[in-house]
C-alpha positions as MATLAB code, in Angstrom:
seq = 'XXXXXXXXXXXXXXXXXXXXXXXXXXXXXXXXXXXXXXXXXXXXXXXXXXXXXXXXXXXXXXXXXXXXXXXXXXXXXXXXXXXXXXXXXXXXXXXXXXXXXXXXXXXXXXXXXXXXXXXXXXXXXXXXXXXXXXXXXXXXXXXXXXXXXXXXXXXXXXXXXXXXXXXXXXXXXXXXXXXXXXXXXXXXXXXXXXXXXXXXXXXXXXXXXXXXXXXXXXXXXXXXXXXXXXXXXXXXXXXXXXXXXXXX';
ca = [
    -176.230   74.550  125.980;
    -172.255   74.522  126.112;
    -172.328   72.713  129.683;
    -174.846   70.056  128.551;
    -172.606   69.128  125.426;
    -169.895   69.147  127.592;
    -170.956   66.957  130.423;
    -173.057   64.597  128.504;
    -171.368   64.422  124.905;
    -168.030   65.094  125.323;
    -166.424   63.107  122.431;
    -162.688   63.611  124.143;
    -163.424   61.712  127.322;
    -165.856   58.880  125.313;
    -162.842   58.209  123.078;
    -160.882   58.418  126.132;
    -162.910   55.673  128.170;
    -164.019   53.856  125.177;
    -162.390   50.782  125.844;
    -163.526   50.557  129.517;
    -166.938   51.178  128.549;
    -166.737   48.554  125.697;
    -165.168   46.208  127.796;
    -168.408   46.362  130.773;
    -170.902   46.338  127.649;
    -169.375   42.757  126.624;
    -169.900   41.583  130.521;
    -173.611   42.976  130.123;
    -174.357   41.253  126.769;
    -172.927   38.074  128.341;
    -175.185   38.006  131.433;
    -178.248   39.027  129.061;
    -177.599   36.309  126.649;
    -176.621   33.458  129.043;
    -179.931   34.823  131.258;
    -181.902   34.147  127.868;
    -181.370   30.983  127.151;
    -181.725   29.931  130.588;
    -185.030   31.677  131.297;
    -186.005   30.402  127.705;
    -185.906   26.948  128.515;
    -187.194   27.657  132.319;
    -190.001   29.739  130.974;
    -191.026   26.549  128.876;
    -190.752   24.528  132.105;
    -193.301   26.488  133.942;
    -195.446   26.538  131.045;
    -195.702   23.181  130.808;
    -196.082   22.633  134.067;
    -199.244   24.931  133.864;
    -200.921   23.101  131.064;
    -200.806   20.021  133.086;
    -204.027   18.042  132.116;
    -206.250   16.316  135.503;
    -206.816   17.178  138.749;
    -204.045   15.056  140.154;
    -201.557   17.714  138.809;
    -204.207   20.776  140.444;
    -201.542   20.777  143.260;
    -198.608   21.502  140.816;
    -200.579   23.679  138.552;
    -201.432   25.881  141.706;
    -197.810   26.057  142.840;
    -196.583   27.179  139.495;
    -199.198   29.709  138.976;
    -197.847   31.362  142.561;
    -194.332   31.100  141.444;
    -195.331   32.907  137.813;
    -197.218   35.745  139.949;
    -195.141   35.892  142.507;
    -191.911   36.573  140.840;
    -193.404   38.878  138.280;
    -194.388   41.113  140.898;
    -190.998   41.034  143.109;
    -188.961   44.338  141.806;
    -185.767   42.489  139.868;
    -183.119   44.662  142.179;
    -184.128   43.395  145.612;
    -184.515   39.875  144.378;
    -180.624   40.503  142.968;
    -180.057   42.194  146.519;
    -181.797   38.891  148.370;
    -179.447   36.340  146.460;
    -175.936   38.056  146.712;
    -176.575   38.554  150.842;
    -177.723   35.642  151.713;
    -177.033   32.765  149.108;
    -173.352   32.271  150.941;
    -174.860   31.488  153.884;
    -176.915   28.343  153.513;
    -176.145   24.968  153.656;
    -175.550   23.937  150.321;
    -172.573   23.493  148.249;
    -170.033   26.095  147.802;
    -170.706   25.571  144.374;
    -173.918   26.726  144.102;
    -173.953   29.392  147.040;
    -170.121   30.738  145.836;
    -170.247   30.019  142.492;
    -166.981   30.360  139.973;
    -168.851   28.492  136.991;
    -167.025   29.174  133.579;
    -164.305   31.192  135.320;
    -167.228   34.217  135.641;
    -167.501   35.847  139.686;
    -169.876   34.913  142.134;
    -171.919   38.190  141.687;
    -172.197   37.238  137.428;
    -174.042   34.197  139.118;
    -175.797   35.704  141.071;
    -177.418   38.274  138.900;
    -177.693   35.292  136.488;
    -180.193   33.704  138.833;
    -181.932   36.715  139.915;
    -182.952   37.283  135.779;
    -183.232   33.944  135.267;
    -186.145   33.543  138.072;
    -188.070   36.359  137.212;
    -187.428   36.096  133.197;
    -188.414   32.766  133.648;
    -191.494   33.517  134.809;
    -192.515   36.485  132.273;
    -191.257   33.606  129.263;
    -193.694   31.440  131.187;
    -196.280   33.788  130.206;
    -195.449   34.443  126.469;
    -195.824   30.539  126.213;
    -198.825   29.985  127.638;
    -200.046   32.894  125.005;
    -198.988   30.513  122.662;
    -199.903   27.132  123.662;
    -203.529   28.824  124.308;
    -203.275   30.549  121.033;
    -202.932   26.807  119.080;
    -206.368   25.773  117.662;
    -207.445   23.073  120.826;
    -208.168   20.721  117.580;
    -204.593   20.199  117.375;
    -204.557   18.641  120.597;
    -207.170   16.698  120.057;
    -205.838   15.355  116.382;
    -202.662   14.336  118.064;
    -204.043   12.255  120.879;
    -206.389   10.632  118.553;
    -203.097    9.407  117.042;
    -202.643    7.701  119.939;
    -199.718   10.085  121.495;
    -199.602   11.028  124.816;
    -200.295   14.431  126.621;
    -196.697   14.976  126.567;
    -195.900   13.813  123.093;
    -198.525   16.100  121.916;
    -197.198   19.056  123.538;
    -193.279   18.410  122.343;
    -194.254   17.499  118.884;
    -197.139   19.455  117.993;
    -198.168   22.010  119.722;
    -195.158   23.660  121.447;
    -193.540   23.940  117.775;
    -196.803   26.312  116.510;
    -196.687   28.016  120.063;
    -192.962   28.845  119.848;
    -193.391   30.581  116.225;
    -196.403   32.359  117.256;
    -194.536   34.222  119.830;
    -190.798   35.474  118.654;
    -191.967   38.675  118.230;
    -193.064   38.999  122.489;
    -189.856   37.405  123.007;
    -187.619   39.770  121.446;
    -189.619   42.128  123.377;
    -188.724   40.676  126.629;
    -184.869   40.139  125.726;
    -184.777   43.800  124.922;
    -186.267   44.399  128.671;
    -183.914   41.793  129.859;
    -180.959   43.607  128.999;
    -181.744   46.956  129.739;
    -182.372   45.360  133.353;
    -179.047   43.908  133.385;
    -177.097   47.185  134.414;
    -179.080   46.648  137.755;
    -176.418   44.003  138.740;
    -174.409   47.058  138.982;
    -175.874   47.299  142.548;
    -173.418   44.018  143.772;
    -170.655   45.677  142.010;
    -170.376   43.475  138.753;
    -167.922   45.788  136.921;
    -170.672   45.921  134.107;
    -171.234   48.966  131.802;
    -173.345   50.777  134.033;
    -170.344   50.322  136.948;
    -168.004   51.361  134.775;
    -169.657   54.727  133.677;
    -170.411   55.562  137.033;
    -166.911   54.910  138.102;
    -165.967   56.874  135.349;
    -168.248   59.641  136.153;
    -167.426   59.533  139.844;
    -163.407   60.383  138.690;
    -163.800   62.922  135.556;
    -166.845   64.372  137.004;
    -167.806   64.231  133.458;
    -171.222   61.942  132.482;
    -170.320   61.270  128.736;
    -169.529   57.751  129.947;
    -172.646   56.705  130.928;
    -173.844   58.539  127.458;
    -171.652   56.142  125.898;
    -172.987   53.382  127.437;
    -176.900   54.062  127.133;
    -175.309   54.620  122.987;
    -174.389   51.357  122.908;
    -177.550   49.622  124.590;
    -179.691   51.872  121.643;
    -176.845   49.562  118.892;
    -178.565   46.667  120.084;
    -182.064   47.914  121.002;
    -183.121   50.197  118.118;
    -182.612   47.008  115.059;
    -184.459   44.734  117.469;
    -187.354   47.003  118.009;
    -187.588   47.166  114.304;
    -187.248   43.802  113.694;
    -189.955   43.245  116.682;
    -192.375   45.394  114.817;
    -191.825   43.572  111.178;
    -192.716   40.053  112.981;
    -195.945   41.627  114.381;
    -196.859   42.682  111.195;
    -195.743   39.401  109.332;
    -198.109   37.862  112.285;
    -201.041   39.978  112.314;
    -201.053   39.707  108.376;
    -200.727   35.501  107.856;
    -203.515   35.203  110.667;
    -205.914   37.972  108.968;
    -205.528   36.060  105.562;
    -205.733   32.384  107.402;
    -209.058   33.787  109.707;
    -207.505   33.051  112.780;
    -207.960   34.690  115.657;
    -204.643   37.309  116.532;
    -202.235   36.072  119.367;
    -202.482   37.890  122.653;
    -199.042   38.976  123.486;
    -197.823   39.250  126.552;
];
């Protein structure tokens, strides 16, 4: 029992390390949080594209339907792997295939994109539950105001859709940044780098049990707070009649 303590929660060598380890968390909160909001706003992008009304937009719809499936079933890591060995080497601007944006490396970028495409995708689907969970009458209300497909979605519908759905969200953000530490794999000095670094010199794995101690800071609250939405959710829809959300 002695070894275990001592190779996984050795208090000497996290206090030791502590600043390292701290330091790679920050970089992994930063590529979660700037993955969000891009994968956010994607997500909403496909979505839209989905609920396309006509069949002149069939085409479209079809395309982003393969794009959602496809991308939800390619494992996150070789999609990561995919971009960082091959990006560099086709003919588009350094910019985009070398990035430096905000003063971050080429591999933050990179893993940036990699969550961003298949984030995108999974927010696609927590949308849709939405949109398809707002009573069709709504639509129907606002075009008979005269607005437009589009209008209808921006001002009514996508508002109601966007509450309805925090809760799956959170729960994807949470799954978002746990998957962050595999941009570890193009050496992006993030907290799961650094343990192993750390664990690779002392031996010693209390790092890495650092690390996982600070993703459970972050995780634990949210799971909580994940849980009170569903509850507020499932409770104002039992009292209102309406049918429960389907979350993704």
């Amino acid at each position: 029992m002695n070894e275990i303590i001592e190779q996984y929660f050795d208090f000497s060598q996290m206090s030791k390390h502590f600043d390292e380890v701290l330091d790679g968390f920050v970089i992994t909160l930063e590529l979660a949080l700037v993955a969000t909001v891009l994968a956010l706003i994607w997500g909403l992008v496909l979505a839209l594209l989905r609920q396309l009304p006509g069949k002149g937009f069939l085409p479209l719809r079809f395309l982003t339907i393969g794009y959602i499936d496809i991308f939800r079933g390619v494992p996150l890591l070789i999609l990561i792997l995919l971009i960082s060995g091959s990006l560099a080497f086709l003919p588009l601007p350094e910019a985009i295939t070398i990035p430096q944006w905000l003063g971050k490396p080429d591999n933050f970028w990179y893993g940036i994109m990699a969550l961003v495409l298949v984030y995108g995708a999974y927010y696609a689907e927590v949308y849709r539950a939405g949109i398809e969970a707002v009573p069709s009458g709504q639509m129907e209300a606002a075009r008979s105001l005269g607005m437009s497909h589009g209008q209808a979605m921006r001002n009514v519908v996508v508002p109601q859709a966007v509450r309805k759905v925090i809760a799956p969200m959170l729960n994807e953000f949470t799954a978002l940044l746990k998957d962050t530490t595999l941009v570890s794999v193009i050496a992006l000095n993030e907290v799961a780098l650094v343990g192993r670094d750390i664990q690779s010199k002392t031996f010693n794995s209390s790092a890495l049990t650092l690390g996982a101690i600070l993703f459970l800071v972050i995780v634990l609250p949210l799971a909580r707070l994940v849980d009170r939405l569903i509850a507020r959710e499932r409770a104002r829809t039992s009292r209102g009649g309406a049918p429960p959300v389907m979350h993704h």
